[in-house]
Residue frames relative to the residue before (quaternion, step in Angstrom):
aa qw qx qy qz dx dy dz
X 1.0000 0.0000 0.0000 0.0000 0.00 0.00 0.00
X 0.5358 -0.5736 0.5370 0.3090 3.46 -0.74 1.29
X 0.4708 -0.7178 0.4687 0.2083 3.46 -1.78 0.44
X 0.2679 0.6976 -0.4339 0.5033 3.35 1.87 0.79
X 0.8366 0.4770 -0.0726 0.2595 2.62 0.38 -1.89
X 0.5500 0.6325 -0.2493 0.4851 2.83 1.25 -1.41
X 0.6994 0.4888 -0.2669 0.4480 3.92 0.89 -1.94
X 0.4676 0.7402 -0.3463 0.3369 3.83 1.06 -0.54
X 0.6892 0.6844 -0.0703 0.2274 2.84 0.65 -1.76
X 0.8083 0.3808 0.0330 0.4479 2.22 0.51 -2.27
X 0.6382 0.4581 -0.4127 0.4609 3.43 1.19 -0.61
X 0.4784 0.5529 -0.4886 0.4762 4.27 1.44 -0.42
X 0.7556 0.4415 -0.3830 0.2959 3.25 0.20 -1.48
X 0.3079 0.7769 -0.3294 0.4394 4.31 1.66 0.38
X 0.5683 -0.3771 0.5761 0.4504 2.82 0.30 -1.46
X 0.6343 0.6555 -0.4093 0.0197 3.14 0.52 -1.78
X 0.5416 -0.6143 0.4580 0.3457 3.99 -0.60 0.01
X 0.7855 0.4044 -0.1668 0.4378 2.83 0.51 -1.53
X 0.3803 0.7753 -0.2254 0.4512 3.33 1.12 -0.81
X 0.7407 0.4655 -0.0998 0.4741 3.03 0.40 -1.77
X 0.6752 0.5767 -0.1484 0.4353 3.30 0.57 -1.45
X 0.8074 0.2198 -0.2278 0.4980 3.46 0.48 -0.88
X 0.8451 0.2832 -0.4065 0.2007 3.14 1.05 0.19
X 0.2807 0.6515 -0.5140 0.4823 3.03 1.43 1.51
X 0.4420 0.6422 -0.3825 0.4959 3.77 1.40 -0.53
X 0.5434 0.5421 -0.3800 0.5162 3.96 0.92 -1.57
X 0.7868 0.5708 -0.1503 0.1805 2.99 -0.23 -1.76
X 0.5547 0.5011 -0.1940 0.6353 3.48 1.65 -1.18
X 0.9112 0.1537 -0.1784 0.3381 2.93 -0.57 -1.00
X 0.6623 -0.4624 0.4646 0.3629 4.06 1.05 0.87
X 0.3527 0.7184 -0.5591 0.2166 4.14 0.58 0.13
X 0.4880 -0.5468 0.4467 0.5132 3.19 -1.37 0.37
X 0.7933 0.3360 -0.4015 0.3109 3.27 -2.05 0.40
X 0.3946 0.7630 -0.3768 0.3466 3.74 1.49 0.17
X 0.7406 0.4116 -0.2688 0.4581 3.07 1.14 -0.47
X 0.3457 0.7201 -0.4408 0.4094 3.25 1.82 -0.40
X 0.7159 0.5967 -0.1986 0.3033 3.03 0.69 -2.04
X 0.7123 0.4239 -0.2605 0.4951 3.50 0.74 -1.33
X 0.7890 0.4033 -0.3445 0.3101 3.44 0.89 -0.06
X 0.8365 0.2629 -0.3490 0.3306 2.64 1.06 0.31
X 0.4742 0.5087 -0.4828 0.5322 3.29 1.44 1.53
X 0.2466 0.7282 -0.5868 0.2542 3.87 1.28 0.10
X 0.8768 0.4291 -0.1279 0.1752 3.65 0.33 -1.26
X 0.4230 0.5562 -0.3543 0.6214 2.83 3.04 0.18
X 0.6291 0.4705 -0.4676 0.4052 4.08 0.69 -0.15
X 0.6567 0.4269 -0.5644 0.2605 2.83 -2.22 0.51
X 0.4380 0.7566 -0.3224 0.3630 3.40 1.32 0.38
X 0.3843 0.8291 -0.2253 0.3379 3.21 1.46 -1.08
X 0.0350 -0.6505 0.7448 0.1449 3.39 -1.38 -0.03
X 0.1954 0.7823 -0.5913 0.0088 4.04 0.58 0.76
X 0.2176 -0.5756 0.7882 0.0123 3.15 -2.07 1.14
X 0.4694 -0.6466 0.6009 0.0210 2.61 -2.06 1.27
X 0.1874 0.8122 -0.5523 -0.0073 3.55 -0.13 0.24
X 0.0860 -0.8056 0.5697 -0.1379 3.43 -0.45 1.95
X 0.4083 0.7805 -0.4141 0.2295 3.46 -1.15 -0.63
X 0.7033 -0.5608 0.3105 0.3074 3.64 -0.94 1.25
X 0.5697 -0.5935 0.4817 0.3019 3.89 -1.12 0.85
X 0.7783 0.2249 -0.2870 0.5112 3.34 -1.03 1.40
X 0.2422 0.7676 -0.4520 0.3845 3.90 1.63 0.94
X 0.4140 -0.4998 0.6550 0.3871 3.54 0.74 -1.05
X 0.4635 0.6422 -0.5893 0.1594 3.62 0.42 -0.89
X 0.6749 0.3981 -0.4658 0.4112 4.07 -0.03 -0.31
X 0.6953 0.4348 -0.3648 0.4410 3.91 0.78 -0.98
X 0.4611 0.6812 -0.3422 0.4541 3.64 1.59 -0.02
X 0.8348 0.3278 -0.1878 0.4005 2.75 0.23 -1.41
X 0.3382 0.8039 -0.1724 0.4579 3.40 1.83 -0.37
X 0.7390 0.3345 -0.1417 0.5674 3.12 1.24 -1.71
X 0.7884 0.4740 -0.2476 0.3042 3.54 0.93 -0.58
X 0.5951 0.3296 -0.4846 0.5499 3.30 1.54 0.13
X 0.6698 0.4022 -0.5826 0.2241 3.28 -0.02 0.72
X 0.7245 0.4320 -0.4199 0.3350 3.15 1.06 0.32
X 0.1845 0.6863 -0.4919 0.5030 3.36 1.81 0.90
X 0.6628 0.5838 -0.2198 0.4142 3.13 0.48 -1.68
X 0.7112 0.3476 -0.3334 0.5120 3.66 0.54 -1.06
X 0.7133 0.4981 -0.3279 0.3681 3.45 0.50 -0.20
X 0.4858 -0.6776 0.3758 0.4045 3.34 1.70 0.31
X 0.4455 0.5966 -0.5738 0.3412 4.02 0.59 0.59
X 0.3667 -0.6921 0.5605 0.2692 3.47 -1.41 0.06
X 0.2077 -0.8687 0.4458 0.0588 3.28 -0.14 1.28
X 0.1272 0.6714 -0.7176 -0.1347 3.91 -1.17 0.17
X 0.4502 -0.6348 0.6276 -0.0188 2.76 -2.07 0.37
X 0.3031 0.7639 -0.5567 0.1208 3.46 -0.06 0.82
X 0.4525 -0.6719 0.5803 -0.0840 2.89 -0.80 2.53
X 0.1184 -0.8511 0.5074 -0.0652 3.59 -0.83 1.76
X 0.0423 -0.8339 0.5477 -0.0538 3.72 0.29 0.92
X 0.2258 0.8108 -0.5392 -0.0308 4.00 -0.24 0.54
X 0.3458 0.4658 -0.6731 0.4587 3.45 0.85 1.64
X 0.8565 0.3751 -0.2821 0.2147 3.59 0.35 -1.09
X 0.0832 -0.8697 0.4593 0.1603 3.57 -0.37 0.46
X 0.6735 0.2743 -0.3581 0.5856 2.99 1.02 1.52
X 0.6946 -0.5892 0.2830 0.3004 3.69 -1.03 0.99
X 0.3357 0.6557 -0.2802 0.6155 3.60 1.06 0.64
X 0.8168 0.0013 -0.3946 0.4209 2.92 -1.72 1.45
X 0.8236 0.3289 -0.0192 0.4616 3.44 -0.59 -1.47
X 0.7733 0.3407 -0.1748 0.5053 3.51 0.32 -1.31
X 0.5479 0.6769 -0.3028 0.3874 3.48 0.97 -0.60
X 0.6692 0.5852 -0.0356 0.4566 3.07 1.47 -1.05
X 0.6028 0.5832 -0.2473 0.4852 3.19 1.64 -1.30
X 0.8318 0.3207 -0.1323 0.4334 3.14 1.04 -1.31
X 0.5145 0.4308 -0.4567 0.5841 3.80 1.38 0.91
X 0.6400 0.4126 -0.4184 0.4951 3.66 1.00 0.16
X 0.7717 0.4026 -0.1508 0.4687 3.64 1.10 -0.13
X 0.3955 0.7677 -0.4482 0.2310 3.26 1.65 0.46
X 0.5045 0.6824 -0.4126 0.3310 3.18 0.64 0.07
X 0.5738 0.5440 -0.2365 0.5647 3.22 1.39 -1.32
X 0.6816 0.5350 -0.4042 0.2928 3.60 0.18 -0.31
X 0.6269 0.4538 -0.2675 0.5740 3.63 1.72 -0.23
X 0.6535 0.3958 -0.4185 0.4911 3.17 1.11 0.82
X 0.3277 -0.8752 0.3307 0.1315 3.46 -0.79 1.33
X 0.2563 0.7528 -0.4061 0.4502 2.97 1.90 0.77
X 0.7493 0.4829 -0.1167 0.4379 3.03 0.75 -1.51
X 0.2733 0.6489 -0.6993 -0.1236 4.10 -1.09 0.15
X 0.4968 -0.6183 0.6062 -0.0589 3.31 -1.88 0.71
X 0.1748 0.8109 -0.5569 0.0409 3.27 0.13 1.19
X 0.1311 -0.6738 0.7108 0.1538 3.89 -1.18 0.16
X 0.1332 -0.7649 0.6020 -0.1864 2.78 -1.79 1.37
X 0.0004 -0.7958 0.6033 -0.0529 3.68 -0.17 1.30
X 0.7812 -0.3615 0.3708 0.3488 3.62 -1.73 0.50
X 0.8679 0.3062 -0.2483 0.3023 3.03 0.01 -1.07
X 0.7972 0.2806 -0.3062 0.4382 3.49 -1.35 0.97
X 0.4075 0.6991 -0.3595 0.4646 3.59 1.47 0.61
X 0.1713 -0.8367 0.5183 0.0447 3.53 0.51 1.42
X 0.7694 -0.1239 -0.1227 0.6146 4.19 -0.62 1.62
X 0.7397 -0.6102 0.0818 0.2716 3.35 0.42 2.37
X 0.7605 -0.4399 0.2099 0.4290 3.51 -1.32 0.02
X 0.6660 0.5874 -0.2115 0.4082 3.57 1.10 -1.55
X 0.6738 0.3877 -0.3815 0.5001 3.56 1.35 -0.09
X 0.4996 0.6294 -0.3429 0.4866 3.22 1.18 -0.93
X 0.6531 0.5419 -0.2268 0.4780 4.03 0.43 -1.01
X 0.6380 0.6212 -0.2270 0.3944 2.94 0.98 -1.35
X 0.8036 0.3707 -0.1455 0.4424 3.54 0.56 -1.75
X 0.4090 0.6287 -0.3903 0.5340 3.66 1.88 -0.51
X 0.6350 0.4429 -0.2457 0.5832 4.22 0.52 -1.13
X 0.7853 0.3913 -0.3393 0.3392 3.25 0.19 -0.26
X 0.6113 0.5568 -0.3031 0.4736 3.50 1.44 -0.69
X 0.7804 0.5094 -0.2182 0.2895 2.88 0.90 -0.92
X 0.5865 0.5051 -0.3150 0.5492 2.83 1.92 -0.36
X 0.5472 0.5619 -0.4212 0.4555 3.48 0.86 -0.02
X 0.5848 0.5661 -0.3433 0.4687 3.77 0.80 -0.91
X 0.5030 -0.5975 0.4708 0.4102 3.74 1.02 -0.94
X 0.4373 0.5953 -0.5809 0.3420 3.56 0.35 0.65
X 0.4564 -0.7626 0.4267 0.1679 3.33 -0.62 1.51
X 0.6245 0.2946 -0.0938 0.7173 3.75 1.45 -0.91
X 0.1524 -0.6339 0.7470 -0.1301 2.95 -2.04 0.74
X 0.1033 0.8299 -0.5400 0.0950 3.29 0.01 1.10
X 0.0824 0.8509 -0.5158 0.0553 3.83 -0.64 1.16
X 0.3431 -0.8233 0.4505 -0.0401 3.04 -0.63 1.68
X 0.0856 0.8325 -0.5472 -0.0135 3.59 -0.53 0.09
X 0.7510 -0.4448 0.4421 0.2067 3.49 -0.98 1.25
X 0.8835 -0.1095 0.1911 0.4135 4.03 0.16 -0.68
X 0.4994 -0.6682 0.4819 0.2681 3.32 -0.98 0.08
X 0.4639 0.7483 -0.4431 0.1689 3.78 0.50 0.49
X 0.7287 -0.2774 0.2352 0.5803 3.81 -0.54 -0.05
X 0.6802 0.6087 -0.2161 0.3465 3.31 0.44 -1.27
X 0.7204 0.4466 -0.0975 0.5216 3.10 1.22 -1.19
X 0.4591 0.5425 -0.3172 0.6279 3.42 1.01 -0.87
X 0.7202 0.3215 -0.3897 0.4755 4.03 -0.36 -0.70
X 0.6751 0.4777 -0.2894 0.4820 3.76 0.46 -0.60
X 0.4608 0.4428 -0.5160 0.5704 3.78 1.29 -0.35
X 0.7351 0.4523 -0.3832 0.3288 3.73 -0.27 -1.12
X 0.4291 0.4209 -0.5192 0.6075 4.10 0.46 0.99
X 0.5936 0.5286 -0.4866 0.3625 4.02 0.46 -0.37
X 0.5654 -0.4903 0.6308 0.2047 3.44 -1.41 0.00
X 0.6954 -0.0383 0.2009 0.6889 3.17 0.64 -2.01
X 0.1958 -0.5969 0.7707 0.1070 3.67 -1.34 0.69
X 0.0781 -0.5260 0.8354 0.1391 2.88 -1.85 0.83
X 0.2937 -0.6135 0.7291 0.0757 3.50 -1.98 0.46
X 0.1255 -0.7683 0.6219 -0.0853 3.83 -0.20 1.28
X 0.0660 0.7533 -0.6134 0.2278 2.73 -1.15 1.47
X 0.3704 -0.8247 0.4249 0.0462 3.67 -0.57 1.40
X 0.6331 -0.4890 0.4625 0.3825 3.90 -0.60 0.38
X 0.8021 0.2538 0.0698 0.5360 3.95 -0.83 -0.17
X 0.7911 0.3924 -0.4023 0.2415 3.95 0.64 -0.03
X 0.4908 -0.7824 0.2560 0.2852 2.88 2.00 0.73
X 0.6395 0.4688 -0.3320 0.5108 3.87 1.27 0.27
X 0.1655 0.8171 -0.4712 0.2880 3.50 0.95 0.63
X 0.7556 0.2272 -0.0110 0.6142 3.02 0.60 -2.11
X 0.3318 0.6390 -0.5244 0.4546 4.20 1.07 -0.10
X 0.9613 0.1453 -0.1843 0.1445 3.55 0.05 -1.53
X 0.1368 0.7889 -0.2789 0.5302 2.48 2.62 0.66
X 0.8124 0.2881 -0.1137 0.4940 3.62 0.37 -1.19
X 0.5170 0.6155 -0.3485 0.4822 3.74 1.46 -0.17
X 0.4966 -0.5004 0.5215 0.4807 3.87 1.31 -0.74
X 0.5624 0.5157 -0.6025 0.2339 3.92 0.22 -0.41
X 0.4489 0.6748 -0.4918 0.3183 3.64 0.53 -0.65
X 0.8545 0.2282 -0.3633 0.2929 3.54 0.40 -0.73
X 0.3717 0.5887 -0.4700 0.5426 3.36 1.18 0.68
X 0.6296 0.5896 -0.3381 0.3765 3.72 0.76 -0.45
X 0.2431 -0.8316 0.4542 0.2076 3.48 -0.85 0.72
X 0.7373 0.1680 0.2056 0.6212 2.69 1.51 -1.95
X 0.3768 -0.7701 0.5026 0.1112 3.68 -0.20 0.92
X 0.0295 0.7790 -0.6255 -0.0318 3.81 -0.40 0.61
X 0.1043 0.7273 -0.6397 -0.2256 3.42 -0.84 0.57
X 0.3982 -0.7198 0.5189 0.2325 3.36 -0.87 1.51
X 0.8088 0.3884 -0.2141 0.3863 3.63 -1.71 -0.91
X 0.0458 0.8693 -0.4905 0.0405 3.95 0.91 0.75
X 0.7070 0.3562 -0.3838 0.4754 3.49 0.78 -0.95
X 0.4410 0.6743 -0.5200 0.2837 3.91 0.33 1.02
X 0.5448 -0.5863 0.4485 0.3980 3.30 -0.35 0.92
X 0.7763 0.3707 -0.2772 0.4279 3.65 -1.09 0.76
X 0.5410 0.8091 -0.1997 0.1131 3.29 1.22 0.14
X 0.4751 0.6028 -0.2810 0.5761 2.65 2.28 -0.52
X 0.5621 0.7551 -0.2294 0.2475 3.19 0.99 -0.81
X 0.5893 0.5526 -0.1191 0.5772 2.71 1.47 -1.74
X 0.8856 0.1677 -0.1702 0.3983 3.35 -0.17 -0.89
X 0.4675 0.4913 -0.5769 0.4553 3.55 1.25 1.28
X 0.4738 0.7600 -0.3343 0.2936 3.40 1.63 -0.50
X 0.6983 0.3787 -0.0931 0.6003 3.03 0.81 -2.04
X 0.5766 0.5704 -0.4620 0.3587 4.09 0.29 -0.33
X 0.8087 0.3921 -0.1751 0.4019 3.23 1.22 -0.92
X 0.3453 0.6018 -0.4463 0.5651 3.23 1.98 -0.10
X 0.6213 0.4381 -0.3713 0.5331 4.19 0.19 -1.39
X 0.7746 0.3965 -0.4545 0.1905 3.49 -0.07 -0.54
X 0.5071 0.6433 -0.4031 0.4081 3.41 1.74 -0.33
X 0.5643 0.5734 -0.3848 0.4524 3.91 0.79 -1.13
X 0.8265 -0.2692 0.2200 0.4427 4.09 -1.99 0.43
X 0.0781 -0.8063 0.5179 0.2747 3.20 -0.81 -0.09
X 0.5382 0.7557 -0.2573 0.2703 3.76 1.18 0.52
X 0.5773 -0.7368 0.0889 0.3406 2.95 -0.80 1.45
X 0.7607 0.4187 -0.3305 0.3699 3.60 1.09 0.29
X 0.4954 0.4807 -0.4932 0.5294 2.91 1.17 1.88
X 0.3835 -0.7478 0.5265 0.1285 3.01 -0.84 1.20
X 0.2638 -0.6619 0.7017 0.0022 3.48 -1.02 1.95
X 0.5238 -0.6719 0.5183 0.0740 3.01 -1.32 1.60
X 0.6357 -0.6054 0.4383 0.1930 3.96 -0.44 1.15
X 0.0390 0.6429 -0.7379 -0.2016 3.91 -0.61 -0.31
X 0.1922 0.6835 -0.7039 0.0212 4.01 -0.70 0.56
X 0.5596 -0.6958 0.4479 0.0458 3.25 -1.45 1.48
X 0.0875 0.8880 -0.4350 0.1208 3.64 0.03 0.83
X 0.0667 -0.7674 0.6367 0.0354 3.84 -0.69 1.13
X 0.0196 -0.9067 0.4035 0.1215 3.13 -0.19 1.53
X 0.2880 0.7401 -0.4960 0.3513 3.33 1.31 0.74
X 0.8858 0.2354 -0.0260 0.3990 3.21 1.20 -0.76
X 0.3506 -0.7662 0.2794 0.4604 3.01 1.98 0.42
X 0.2817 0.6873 -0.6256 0.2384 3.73 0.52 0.92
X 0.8486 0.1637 -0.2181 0.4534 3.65 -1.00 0.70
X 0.5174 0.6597 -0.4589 0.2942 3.43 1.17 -0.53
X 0.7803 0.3154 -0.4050 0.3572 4.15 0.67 0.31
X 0.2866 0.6776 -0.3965 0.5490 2.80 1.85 0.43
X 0.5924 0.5909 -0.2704 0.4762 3.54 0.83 -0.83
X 0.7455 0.3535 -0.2090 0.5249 3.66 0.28 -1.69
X 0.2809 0.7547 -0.4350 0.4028 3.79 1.33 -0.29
X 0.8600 0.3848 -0.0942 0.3217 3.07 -0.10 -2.51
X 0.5959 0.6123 -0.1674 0.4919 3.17 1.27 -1.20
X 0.5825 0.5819 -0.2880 0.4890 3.44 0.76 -0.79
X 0.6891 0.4550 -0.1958 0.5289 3.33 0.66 -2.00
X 0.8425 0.2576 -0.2950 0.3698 3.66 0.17 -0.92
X 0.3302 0.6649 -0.4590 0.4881 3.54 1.16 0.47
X 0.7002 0.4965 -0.1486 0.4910 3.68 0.60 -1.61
X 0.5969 0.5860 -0.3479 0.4235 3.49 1.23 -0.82
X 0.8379 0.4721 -0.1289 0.2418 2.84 0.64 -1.72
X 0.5981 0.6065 -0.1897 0.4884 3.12 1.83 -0.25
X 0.7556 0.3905 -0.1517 0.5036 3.13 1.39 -0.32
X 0.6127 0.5141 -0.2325 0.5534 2.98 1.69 0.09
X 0.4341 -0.7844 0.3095 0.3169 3.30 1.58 -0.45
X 0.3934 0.6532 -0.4376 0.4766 3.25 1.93 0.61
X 0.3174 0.5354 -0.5200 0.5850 3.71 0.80 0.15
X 0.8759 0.3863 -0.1563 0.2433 3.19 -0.73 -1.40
X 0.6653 0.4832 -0.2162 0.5264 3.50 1.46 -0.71
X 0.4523 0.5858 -0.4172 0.5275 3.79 1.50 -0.06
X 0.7236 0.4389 -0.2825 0.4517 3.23 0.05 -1.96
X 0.6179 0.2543 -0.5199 0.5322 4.27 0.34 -0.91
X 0.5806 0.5394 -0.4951 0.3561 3.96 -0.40 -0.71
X 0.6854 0.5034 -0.2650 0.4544 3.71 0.36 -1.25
X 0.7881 0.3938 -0.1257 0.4561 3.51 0.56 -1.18
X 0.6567 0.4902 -0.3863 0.4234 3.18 1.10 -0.40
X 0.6432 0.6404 -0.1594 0.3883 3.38 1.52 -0.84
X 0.5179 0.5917 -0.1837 0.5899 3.16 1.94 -0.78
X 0.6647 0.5091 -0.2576 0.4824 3.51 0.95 -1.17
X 0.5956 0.6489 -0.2649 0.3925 3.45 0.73 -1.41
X 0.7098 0.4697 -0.0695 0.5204 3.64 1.05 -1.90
X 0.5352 0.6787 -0.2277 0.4484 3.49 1.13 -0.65
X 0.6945 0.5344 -0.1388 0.4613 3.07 1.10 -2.28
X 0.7473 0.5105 -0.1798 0.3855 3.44 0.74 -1.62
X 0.5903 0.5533 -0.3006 0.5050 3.29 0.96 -0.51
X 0.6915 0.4477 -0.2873 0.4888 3.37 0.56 -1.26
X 0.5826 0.5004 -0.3335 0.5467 3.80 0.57 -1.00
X 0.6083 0.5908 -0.3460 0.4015 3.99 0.37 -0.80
X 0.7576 0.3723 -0.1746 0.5069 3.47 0.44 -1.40
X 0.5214 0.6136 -0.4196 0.4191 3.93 1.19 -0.92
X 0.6491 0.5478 -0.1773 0.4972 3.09 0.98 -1.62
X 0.7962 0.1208 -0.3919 0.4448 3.87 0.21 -0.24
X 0.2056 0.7273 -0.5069 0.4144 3.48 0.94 0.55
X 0.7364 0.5581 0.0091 0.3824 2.98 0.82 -2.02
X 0.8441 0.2061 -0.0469 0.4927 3.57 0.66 -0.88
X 0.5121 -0.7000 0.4152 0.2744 3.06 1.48 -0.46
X 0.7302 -0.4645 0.4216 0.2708 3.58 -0.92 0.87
X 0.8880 0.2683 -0.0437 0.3710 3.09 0.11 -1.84
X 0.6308 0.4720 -0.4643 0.4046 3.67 1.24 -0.24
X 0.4685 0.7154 -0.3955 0.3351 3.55 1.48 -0.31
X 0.6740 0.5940 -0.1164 0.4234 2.90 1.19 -1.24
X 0.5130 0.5967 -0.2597 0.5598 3.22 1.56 -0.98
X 0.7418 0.4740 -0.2072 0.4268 3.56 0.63 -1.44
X 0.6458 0.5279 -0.3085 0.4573 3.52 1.00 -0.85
X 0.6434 0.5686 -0.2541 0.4452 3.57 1.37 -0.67
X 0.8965 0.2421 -0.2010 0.3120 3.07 0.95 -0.47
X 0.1402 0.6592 -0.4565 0.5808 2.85 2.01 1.27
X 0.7097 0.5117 -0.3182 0.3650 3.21 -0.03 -1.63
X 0.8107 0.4016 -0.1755 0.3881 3.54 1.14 -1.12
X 0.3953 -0.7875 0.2592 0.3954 3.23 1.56 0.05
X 0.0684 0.7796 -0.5567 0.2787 3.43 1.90 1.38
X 0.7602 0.2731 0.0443 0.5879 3.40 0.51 -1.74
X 0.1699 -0.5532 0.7841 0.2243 3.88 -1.53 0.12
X 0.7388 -0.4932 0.3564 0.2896 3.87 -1.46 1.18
X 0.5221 0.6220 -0.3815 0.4415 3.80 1.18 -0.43
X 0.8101 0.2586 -0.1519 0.5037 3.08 0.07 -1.73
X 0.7560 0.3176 -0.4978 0.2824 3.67 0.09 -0.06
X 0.4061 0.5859 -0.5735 0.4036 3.57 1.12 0.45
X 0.5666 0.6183 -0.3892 0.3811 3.71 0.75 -1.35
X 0.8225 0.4242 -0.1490 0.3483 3.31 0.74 -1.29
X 0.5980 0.5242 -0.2422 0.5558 2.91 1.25 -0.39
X 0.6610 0.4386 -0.1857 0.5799 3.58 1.11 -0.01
X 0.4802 0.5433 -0.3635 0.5849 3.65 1.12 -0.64
């Protein structure tokens, strides 16, 4: 490990902010000495207690998540936050918000706050997110909390770094059962409808109860909770750390813990592999015969089959 890299660390693994910051910055964006890093904090992760917090625009999900590191916080954990926006490629709109609804949290040095957009994430966002969750769990932050902005594919792949996902959903915004029928559910652990004192609320959460009741019904699957939460006002919000708790405990004793983390790692490896084999390979052939090949596709000399063959032969 390089003596930058090495001095980086050690000043993150402090406290230090900045520190921290730049060396989650490595980490995104694939810099040199990133891998230094991951090796030599691979063997401080898995400590964590990381939550997903997903779920359709206009959830509350920031005044949530808001409510829930502070009641980490009362419980004496160190808590981070790493707010996931992949429309915005620049601090602004959404995220902008996260972090004027959470200023408070920033004068606590328990707490760090990271934001994270698509762009400039070298092998996509959900890995990028990924190695961010991991530092941070290595540094010692007992929680991990990761938010995201909507409920689309994109997002969904970034749920799958969670332990537990919640899926937030609001009286009256009529995408409850939308992201139910979209597939997010099975990324979902724990259901939250947020903003309870809204007219329509029973409603909601007779809706989705009866949507859960359609899915397996056996006892060694784990049916996702619906717990009711006003997080303007911290109503349900330990009711929350409750569910999470419970399905944490599940998952460890059931061995669904254990079947993420090989799933996660194997998937990391896989991406890892291909890449590495990729560059060997233009090492190998060279820049310019690629180019050669790409030309004569383009011209319909070659069809994409045979000049891989050949290029590989």
């Amino acid at each position: 490990m390089t003596a930058g890299a090495l001095e980086l660390l050690e000043r993150a693994r402090t406290g230090d902010a900045h520190a921290i910051a730049r060396t989650l910055s490595m980490l995104e964006n694939d810099e040199n000495g990133a891998a230094e890093l991951v090796r030599a904090t691979h063997r401080d992760t898995g400590k964590a207690s990381v939550i997903g917090v997903t779920g359709p625009p206009g959830g509350g999900k920031s005044t949530l998540v808001s409510a829930l590191v502070g009641a980490y916080r009362a419980r004496g954990d160190r808590v981070a936050v790493v707010a996931v926006d992949p429309s915005s490629p620049f601090s602004g709109g959404a995220i902008l918000g996260d972090r004027i609804r959470m200023r408070e949290r920033f004068l606590d040095e328990g707490v760090f706050i990271r934001s994270m957009a698509s762009r400039g994430h070298s092998g996509g966002l959900a890995r990028a997110t990924k190695r961010v969750v991991d530092m941070l769990d290595a540094l010692g932050y007992g929680v991990v909390i990761v938010e995201t902005v909507g409920v689309g594919q994109e997002e969904v792949d970034v749920m799958r770094v969670a332990d537990t996902v919640c899926l937030v959903t609001v009286p009256g915004l009529g995408d409850g059962i939308q992201a139910i029928k979209a597939g997010v559910l099975e990324v979902a652990d724990v259901i939250v409808v947020n903003k309870t004192d809204r007219p329509g609320a029973d409603e909601t959460v007779r809706d989705l109860t009866l949507a859960l009741s359609l899915g397996p019904n056996k006892p060694d699957v784990w049916r996702p909770p619906i717990v009711r939460t006003n997080a303007m006002t911290e109503e349900g919000v330990d009711a929350l750390v409750a569910a999470v708790a419970k399905h944490g405990a599940w998952a460890r004793s059931s061995g669904e813990a254990e079947r993420r983390s090989t799933a996660a790692a194997r998937a990391e490896i896989e991406t890892l592999a291909r890449e590495s084999l990729y560059r060997r390979l233009l090492t190998r052939i060279g820049a310019d015969r690629l180019d050669q090949a790409a030309a004569a596709v383009a011209h319909r000399q070659r069809d994409p089959y045979t000049a891989v063959e050949e290029l590989l032969s």
